[in-house]
Each structure stands twice: as structure tokens, then as C-alpha cells.
C-alpha positions in Angstrom: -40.0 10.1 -5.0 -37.8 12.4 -2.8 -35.7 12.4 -0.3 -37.1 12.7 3.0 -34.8 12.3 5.9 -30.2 11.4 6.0 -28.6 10.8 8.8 -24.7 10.9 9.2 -22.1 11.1 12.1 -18.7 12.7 12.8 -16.2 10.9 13.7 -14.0 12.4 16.4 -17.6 14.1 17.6 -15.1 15.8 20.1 -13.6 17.4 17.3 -16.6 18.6 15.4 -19.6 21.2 16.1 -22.5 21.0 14.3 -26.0 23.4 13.8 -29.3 24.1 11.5 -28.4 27.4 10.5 -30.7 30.1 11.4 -31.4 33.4 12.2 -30.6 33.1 16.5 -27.0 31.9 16.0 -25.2 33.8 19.0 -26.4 31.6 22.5 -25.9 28.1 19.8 -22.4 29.6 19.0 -22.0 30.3 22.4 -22.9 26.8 23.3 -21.0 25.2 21.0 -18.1 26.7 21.8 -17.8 26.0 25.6 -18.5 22.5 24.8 -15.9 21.8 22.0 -13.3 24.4 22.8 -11.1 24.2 26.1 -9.5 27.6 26.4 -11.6 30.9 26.8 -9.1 31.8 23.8 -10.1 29.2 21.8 -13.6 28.9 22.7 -13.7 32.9 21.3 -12.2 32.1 17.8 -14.3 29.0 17.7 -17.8 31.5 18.4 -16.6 33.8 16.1 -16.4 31.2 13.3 -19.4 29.7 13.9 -21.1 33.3 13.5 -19.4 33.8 10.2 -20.4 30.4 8.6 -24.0 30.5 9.5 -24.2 34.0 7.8 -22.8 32.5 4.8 -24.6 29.5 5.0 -28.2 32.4 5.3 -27.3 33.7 1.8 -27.6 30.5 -0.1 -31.6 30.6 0.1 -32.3 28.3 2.8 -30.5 25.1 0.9 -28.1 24.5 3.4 -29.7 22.1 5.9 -26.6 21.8 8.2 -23.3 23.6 8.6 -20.0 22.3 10.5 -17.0 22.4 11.2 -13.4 20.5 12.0 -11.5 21.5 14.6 -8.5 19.0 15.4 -7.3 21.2 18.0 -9.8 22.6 20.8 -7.4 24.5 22.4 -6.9 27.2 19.9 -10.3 27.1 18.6 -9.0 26.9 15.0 -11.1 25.6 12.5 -9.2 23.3 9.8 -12.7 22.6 7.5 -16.3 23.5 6.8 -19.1 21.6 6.1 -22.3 22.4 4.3 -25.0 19.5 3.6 -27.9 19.6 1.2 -30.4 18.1 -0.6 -30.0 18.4 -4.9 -33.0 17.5 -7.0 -32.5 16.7 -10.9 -35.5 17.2 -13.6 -35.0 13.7 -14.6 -33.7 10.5 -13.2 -31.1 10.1 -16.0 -29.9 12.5 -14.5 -29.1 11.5 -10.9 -26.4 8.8 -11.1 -22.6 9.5 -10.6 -22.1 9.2 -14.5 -24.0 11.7 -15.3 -22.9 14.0 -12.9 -19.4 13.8 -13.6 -19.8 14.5 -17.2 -22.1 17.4 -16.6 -19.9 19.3 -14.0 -16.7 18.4 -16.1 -18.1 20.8 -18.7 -19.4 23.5 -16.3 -17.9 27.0 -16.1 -17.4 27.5 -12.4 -17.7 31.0 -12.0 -15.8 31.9 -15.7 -13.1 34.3 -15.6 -13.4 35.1 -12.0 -12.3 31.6 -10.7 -9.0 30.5 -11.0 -8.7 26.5 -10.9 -5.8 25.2 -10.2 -6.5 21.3 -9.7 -9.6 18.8 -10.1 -10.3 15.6 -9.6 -13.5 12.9 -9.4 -14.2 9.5 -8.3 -17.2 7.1 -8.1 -17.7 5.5 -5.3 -20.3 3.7 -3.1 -21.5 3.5 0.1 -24.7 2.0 2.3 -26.4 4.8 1.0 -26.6 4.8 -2.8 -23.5 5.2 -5.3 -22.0 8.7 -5.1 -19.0 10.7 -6.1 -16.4 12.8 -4.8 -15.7 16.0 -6.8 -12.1 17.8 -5.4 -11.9 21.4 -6.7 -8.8 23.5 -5.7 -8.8 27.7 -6.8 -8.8 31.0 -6.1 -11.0 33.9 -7.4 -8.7 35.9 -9.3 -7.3 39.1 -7.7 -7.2 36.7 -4.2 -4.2 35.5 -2.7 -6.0 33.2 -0.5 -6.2 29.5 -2.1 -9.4 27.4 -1.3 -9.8 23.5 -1.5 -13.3 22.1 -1.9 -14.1 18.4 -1.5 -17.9 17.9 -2.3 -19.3 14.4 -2.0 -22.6 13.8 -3.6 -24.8 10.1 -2.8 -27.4 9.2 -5.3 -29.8 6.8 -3.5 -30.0 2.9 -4.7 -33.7 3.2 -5.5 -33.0 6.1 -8.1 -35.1 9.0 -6.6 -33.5 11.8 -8.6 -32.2 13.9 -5.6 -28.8 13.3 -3.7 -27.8 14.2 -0.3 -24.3 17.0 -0.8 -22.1 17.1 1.5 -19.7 19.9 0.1 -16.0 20.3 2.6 -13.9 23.4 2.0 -10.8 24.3 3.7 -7.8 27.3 3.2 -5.3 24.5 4.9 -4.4 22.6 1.8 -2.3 20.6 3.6 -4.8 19.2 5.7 -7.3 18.4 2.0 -6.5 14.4 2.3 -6.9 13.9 5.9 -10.4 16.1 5.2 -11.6 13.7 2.5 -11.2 10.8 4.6 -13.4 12.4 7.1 -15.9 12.7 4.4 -15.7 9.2 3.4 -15.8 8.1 6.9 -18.9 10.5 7.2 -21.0 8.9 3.7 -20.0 5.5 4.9 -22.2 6.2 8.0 -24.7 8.1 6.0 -28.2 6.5 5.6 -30.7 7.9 3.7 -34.9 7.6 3.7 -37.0 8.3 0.7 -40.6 8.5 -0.2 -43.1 9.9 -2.1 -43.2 13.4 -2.9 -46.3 15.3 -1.2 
């Protein structure tokens, strides 16, 4: 079995933009941006940002299925949170349940010495979808100034196909961390999932 299809939504959709990255990004950026942002200002920062992410998205080897971002203020274009969704597959089943996952990840390295982690934090929860959990990360990669907060909720389907559908949230605006968490609950409440066989 393997997942086949999610589907989500944004709340606030006003407030969020949201592509497949690829390749062609500047007329989607372009798009995006004079229908989310309402100054010329803000609808250039906004362009700009959607740009950067999709590159960043491009150098993860085609996993990311869908980038967005937050942006609580369309005026200025600013964008308070990233998302990145994706589909993780496990070798066994055992392995696909929020138990597991937690006590695998506790014991990972996260980058070694070059990562800096200053806080972290999971929770089990569940949802329409499947039973998932919530991993909070919050570092910097040493030599950096610049901290970064990641909030990445992963939803195990209820018939135990040994994938889960990642929704990973990062943000610089620490401040802002809670209010984007509760977006991503809001988000995996809404988030139904379809599985099938594996072709």
C-alpha cells in the first residue's frame, strides 16, 4: 500500500500562496503575487520570495510536492512561514506510527556539530487522517546569527500503509512559532488522505 493522493486547505487562503515547484517559477511567482499582495511593494518582496523557496525546494530531489507560504500582512509582502509537504515511506510498517517515530528521531544527530539546537519538543496527536505527530525544532547552524524554528507535522494513515504525508513549517520570526503551529493543526485537521496499492 502507498499513499496515492492528500488533500489539505489553508485557512485564511487570503493569507497564503501556494505552488508545485518547478522549473518555470517566474509568471507563477508573478501571479501569485498580484493576487495575494496589495502594494506593488509588497507584491515585489512577495515574488522575490516565492523565487527563492522554489529554488530551495528544486535541491531536495524532487520530494517536495508543494511549497507555501504565510503572509499575515499582504501589504508589505512579508512572509512570516514556509511550508514544504511530502510524502515519507518507511521499510517496514513497524515503523510508521507516531511511537516509533518519535523514538527514532529523538536519537538522530541533526546535522552533528554544525547544528546548534537550542529547544525541542514532540506530541502525538490525531486527526481525520491517521494518528500523527508534531516535532518543534528550534537552532542555528553554528557560525550563523540567524535563529530558525521548524514545526514538522507528520500523519501516519489509520489503515497502516507505511508512508506519511510531512508537512514541515519553518519560520526566522520565533515569535510568531505558536500562532504557526496552530495553522498546522488547523491544516492536518482538514487533511484527508487516499491510499492504495502500490503499482
Amino acid at each position: 500500500m502507498r499513499i496515492l493522493d492528500a488533500e489539505w486547505r489553508y485557512p485564511d487562503e487570503e493569507h497564503w500562496v501556494s505552488w508545485d515547484p518547478g522549473d518555470r517559477i517566474d509568471a507563477v511567482a508573478a501571479e501569485l503575487a498580484r493576487r495575494v499582495a496589495t502594494t506593488p511593494t509588497g507584491a515585489a518582496h512577495l515574488h522575490r520570495s516565492i523565487v527563492a523557496v522554489n529554488r530551495s525546494a528544486l535541491t531536495k530531489g524532487n520530494t517536495v510536492g508543494q511549497s507555501a507560504l504565510w503572509i499575515p500582512d499582504p501589504g508589505t509582502g512579508e512572509v512570516r512561514g514556509v511550508v514544504e509537504v511530502s510524502v515519507s515511506a518507511f521499510t517496514h510498517p513497524r515503523q510508521a506510527t507516531p511511537e516509533a517515530f518519535v523514538a527514532r528521531n529523538w536519537r538522530r544527530d541533526y546535522g552533528g556539530w554544525r547544528v546548534r539546537i537550542t529547544e525541542r519538543a514532540a506530541e502525538v496527536f490525531e486527526c481525520q487522517a491517521g494518528r500523527g505527530v508534531v516535532e518543534t525544532i528550534v537552532g542555528r547552524l553554528r557560525g550563523e546569527r540567524t535563529v530558525q524554528a521548524y514545526s514538522s507535522f507528520f500523519v501516519f494513515p489509520h489503515d497502516g500503509t507505511p508512508e506519511a504525508v510531512q508537512l514541515a513549517f519553518n519560520t526566522v520570526h520565533l515569535d510568531q512559532l505558536v500562532e504557526l503551529t496552530t495553522l498546522g493543526r488547523s491544516i492536518t485537521d482538514s487533511l484527508e488522505i487516499t491510499t492504495g496499492p502500490a503499482t
